[in-house]
C-alpha positions in Angstrom: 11.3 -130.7 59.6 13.2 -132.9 62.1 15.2 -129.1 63.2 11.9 -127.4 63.1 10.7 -130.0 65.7 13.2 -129.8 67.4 13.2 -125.8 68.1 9.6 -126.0 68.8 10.4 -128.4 71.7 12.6 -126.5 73.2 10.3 -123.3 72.9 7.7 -125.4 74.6 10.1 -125.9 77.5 11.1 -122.8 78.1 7.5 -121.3 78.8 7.2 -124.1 81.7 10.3 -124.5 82.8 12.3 -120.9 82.9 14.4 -119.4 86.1 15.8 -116.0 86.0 19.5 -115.0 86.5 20.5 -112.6 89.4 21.1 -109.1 88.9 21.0 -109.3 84.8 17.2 -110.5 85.2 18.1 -113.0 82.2 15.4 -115.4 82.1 17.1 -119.2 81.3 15.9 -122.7 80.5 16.2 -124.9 83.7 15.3 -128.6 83.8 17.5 -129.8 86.5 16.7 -129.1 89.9 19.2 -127.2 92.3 19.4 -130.2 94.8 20.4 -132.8 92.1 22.8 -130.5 90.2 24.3 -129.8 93.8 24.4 -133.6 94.5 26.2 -134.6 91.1 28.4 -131.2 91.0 29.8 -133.0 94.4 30.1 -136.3 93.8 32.1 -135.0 90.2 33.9 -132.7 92.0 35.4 -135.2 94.7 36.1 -137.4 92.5 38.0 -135.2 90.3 40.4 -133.9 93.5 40.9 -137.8 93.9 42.2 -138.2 90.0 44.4 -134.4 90.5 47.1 -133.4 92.5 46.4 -130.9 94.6 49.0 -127.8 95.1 51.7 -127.8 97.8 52.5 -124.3 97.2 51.4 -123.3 100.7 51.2 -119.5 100.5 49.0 -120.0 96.9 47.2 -122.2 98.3 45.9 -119.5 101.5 45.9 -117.1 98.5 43.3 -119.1 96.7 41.5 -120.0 99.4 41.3 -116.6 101.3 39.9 -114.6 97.8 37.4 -117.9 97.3 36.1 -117.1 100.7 35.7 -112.8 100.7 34.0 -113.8 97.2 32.1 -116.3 98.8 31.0 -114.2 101.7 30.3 -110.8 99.1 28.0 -113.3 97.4 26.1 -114.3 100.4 26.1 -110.6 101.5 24.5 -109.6 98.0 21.7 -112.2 97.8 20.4 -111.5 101.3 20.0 -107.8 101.1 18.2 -108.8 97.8 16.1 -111.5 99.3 17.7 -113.9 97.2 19.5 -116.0 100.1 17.4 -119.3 99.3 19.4 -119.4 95.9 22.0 -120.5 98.0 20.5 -123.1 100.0 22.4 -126.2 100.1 25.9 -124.7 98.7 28.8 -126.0 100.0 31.8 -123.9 99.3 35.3 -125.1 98.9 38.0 -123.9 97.3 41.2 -125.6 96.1 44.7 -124.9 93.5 45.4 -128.2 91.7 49.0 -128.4 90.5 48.3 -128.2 86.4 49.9 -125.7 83.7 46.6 -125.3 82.1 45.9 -121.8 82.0 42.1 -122.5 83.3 39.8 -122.4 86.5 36.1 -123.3 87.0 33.1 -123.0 89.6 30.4 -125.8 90.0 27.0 -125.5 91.3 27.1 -125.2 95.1 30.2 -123.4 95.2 33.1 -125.9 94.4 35.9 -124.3 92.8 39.1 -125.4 91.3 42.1 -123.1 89.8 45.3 -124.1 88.3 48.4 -123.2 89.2 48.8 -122.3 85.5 46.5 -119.2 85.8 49.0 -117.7 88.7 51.0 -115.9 86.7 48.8 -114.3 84.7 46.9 -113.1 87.7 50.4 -111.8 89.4 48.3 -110.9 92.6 45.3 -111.2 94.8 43.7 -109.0 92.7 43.9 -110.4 89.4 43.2 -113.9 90.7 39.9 -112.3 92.5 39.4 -111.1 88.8 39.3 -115.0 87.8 37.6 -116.3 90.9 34.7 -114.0 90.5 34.3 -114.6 86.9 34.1 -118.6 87.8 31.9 -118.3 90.7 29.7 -115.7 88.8 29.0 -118.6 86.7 27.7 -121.0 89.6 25.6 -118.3 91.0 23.8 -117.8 87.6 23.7 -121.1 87.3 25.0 -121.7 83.9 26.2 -124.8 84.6 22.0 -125.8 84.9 21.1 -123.9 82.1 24.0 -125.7 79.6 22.7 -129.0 80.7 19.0 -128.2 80.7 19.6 -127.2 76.2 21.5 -130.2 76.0 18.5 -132.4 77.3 16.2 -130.2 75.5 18.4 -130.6 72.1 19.0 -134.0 72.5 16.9 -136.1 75.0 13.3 -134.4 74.1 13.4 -132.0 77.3 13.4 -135.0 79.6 14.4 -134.3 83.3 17.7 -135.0 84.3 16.1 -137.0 87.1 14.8 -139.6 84.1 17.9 -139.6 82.3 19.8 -140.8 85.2 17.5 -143.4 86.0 17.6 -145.0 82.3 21.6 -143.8 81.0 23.2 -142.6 84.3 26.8 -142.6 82.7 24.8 -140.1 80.0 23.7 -137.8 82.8 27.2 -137.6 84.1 28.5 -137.1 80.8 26.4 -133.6 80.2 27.2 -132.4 83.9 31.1 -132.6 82.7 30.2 -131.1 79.5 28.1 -128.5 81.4 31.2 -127.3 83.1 34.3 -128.4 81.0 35.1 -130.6 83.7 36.3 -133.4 80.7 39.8 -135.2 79.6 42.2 -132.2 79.4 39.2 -129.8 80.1 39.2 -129.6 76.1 35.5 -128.8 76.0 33.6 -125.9 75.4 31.8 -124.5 78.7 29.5 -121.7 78.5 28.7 -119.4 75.5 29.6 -115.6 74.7 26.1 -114.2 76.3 26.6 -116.3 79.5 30.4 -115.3 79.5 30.0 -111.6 79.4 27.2 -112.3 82.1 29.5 -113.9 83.9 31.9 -110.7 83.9 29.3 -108.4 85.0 28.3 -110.5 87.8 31.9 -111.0 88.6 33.1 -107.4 88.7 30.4 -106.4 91.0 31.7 -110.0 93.9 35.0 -108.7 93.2 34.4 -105.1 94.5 32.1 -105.7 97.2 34.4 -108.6 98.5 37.3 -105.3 98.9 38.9 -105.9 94.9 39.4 -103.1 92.8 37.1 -104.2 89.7 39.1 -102.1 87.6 41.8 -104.5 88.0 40.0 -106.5 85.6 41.1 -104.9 82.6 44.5 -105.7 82.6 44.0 -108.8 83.6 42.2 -109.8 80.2 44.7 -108.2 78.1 47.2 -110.2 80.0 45.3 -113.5 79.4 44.9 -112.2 75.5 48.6 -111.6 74.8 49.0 -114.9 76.6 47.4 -116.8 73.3 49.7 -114.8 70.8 47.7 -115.3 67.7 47.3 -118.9 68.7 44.6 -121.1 69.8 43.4 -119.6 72.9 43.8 -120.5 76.4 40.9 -123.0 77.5 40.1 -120.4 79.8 39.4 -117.7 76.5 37.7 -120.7 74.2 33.8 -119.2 74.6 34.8 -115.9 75.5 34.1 -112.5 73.7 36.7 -111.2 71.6 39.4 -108.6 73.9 37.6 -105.6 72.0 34.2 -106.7 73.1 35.3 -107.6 76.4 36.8 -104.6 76.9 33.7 -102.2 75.8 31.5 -104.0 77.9 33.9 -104.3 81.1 34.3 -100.6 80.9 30.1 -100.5 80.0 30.0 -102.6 83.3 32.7 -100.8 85.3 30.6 -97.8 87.1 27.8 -100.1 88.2 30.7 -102.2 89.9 32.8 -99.2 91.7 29.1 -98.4 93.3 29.9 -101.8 95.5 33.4 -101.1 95.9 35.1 -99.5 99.1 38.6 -99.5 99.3 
């Protein structure tokens, strides 16, 4: 009874309170407003640079930063000859390599992104880290991060707003936004699940190719990060995603919507 009431709850809220994602046209449950998830991704996000050492490595460090920003600027490009520019508003885009050996890299709302200098040489170029770049950021633009968040205070707070659950258990609320984005000790959390991962690579092989990046570059890339885990445990960056047979039908399924964006 208690799981029945539970699912019709969180049916309820999704009638009301339902966004849909960019390009896929996926509609999503979304209880937390773009302004607040901005607000905490920021305040998480400084905070975070503060507790991590940032890279030295000078020329990864431009490398990094200059394939955030052509992503970054294909993005903008895309939503405003789509009308869709005021999904953007308030985003403050930054880009940094934090000196880890975790293979792993994330996007939070608003367009803060981290990658590890563990996920280099598995990228080996420009190319394959735009591969991982737009993957991340494909995430913050459908706003995954929201819609994670949003079924976890529909599963276990009643569908109350993330505004209320601040005000009464603010160390809860921050809690769920590092959840929301794996942003936890180690990163040892779960982010997003299968359907929003393969989103995620659609969205990202079409920010990749209209930012200059050969979206067939992709390929290779994932069966470099799946011999990378060797039978083991995955990489934290593999943990939620579709298995290398299904990633790889549906990259190629995605592929020749992708080259339309791409000029070399």
């Amino acid at each position: 009874m208690y799981k029945k009431l539970i699912a019709f709850s969180i049916a309820v809220v999704m009638m009301v309170a339902c966004t849909t994602v960019p390009i896929t046209g996926r509609r999503q449950l979304n209880l937390v407003s773009d302004a607040q998830m901005q607000q905490m991704s920021y305040d998480a996000y400084n905070q975070f640079l503060k507790e991590n050492k940032i890279s030295r490595d000078a020329q990864a460090t431009a490398m990094v930063k200059r394939t955030g920003q052509r992503i970054q600027r294909a993005v903008e490009q895309y939503m405003a000859a789509n009308n869709m520019s005021d999904q953007l508003q308030g985003f403050q885009w930054e880009h940094n390599l934090i000196e880890d050996a975790q293979v792993n890299a994330w996007a939070m709302a608003g367009g803060k992104t981290v990658t590890y200098t563990g996920i280099l040489p598995i990228a080996q170029n420009e190319t394959g880290l735009a591969v991982v770049m737009g993957h991340e950021i494909a995430h913050a633009i459908a706003k995954h991060g929201n819609e994670r968040m949003s079924l976890q205070l529909a599963q276990q707070f009643g569908g109350q707003t993330l505004s209320a659950l601040a005000g009464t258990q603010p160390g809860v609320a921050q809690q769920l936004l590092m959840t929301a984005y794996g942003v936890s000790s180690g990163l040892g959390v779960l982010k997003y699940g299968r359907d929003q991962e393969s989103e995620a690579d659609r969205l990202g092989l079409i920010f990749m190719a209209m930012a200059g990046y050969d979206p067939q570059a992709s390929i290779a890339f994932w069966e470099r990060m799946e011999a990378k885990a060797g039978g083991q445990s995955p990489p934290e960056f593999l943990s939620t995603h579709p298995s290398a047979g299904t990633r790889r039908a549906n990259l190629q399924r995605y592929m020749p919507e992708a080259l339309q964006y791409y000029k070399k």
